[in-house]
C-alpha positions in Angstrom: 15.1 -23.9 16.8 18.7 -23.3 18.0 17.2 -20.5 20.8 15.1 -23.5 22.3 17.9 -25.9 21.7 20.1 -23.6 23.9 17.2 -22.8 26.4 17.1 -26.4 27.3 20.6 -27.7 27.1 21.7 -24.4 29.3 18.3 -24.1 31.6 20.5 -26.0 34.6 23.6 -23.9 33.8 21.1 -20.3 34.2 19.6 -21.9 36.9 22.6 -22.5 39.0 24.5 -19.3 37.9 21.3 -17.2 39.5 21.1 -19.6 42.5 25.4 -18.8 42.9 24.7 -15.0 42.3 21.5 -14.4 44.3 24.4 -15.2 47.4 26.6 -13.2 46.2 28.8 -15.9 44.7 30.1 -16.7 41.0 29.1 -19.4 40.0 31.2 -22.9 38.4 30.2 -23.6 35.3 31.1 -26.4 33.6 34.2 -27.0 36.5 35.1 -23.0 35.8 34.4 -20.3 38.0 32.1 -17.5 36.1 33.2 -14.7 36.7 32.5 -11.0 35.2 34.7 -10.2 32.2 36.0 -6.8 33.8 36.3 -8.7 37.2 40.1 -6.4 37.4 38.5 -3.0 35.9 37.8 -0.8 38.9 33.8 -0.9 39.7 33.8 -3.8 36.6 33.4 -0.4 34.2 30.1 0.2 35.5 30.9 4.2 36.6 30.3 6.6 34.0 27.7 8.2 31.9 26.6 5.8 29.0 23.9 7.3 26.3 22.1 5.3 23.9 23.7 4.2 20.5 21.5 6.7 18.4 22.8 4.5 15.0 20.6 1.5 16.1 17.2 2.2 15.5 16.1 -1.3 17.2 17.8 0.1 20.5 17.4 3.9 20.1 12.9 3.3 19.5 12.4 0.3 21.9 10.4 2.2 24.8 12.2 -0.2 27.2 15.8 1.4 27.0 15.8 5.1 28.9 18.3 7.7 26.5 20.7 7.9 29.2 22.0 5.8 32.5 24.5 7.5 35.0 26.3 4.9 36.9 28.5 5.6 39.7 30.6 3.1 41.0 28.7 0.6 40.4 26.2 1.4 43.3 23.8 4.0 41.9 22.4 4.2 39.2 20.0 6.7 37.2 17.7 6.6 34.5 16.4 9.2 32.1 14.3 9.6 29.3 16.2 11.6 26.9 20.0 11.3 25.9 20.9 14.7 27.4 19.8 13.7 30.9 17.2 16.4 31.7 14.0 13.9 31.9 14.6 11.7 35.0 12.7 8.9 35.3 14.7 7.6 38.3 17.5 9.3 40.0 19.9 7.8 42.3 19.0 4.2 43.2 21.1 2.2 45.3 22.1 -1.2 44.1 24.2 -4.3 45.7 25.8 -6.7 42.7 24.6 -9.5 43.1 26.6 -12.1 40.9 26.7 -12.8 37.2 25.5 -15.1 35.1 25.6 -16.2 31.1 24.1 -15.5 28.6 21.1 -18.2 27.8 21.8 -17.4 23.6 25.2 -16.9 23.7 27.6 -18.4 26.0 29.3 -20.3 25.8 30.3 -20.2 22.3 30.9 -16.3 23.6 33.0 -16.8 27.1 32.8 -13.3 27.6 29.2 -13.1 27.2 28.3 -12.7 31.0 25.9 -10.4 32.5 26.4 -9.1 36.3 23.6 -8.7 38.3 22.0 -5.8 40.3 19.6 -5.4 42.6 17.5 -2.6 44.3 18.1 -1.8 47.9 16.8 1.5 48.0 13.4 2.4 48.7 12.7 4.9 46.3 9.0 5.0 44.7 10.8 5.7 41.5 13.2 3.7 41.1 10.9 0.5 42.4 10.8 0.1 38.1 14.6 -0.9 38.0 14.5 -3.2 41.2 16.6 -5.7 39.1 18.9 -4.6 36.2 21.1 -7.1 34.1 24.2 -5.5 32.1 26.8 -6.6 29.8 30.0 -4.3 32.1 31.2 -2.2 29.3 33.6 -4.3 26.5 34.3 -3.6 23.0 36.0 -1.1 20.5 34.1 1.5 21.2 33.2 1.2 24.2 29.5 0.1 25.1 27.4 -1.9 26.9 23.6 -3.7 27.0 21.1 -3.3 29.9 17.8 -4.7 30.6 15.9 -3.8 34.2 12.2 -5.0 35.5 10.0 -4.4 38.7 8.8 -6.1 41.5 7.6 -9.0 38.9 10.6 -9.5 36.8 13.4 -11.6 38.3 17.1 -12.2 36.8 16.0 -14.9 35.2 13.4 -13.3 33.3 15.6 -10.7 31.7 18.2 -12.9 31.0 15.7 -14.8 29.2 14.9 -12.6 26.8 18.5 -13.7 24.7 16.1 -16.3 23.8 13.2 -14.5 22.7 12.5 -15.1 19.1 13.2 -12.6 16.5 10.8 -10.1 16.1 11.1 -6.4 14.4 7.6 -5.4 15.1 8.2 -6.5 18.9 11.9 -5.5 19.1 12.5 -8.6 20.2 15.0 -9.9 21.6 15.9 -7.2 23.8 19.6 -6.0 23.3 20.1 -1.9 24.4 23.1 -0.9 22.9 24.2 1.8 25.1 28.0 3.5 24.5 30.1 5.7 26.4 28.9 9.4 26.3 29.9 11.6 23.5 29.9 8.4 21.5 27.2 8.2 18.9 27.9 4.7 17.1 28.7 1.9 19.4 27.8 -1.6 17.1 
């Protein structure tokens, strides 16, 4: 009840983050400008090697999340199967950040809960799978991070929207990857 609550008092607010990100621009909300939490960490922490968080069975056996994402600087981006890295599934795709936006479950009651926006603009076949990926920048103690991606048919709007997707074990739903810096093992 509070997930559709929270869908519709916050559907204008998601609506008019994406419209301020898909230019490029954060967003006001609520007479504040939105802006990424690690807005003064170089690349907004999204440059490094990031592995799954193998403690978190939800994240670790939900076929959505790949074992391992390389990011570098914040501008390509690889996917593999496996932890180790030696099953690509998509190897150095070029994206352009493209705003952020809240979360629809948890901001604002969390301010920093704010995902930044990427999108595609290479042309790679294999990466055409990840043409939009949504990220919590990396924040905590350990470090770690969430990430959701779609295709040609997603949009931002539908991966953000999965914060509101009821809870449901058999469905791993809703979708929260828990990835965490590499060599880190436990991330929650």
């Amino acid at each position: 009840m509070r997930r559709v609550r929270l869908m519709k008092q916050f559907g204008w607010l998601m609506s008019a983050a994406l419209v301020g990100g898909a230019v490029g621009l954060a967003p006001a909300v609520q007479g504040q400008e939105l802006t990424s939490p690690n807005a003064n960490v170089p690349y907004l922490g999204v440059d490094g090697v990031f592995t799954l968080d193998t403690s978190v069975p939800a994240s670790l056996h939900d076929p959505r999340n790949p074992g391992r994402i390389v990011f570098e600087q914040m501008e390509q981006f690889s996917f593999y199967r496996d932890l180790a890295g030696n099953d690509p599934i998509a190897e150095g795709c070029q994206y352009a950040h493209q705003g952020v936006a809240p979360d629809p479950f948890y901001y604002p009651e969390y301010q920093s809960s704010i995902w930044d926006l990427f999108e595609l603009v290479s042309d790679d076949p294999a990466c055409a799978g990840f043409k939009y990926v949504v990220l919590r920048s990396p924040h905590g103690d350990p470090i770690h991070m969430h990430v959701r991606y779609g295709g040609e048919s997603a949009s931002f709007e539908s991966l953000l929207a999965h914060s509101l997707d009821e809870p449901d074990a058999a469905e791993l739903n809703p979708w929260w990857s828990l990835y965490c810096a590499e060599g880190v093992t436990a991330c929650d």
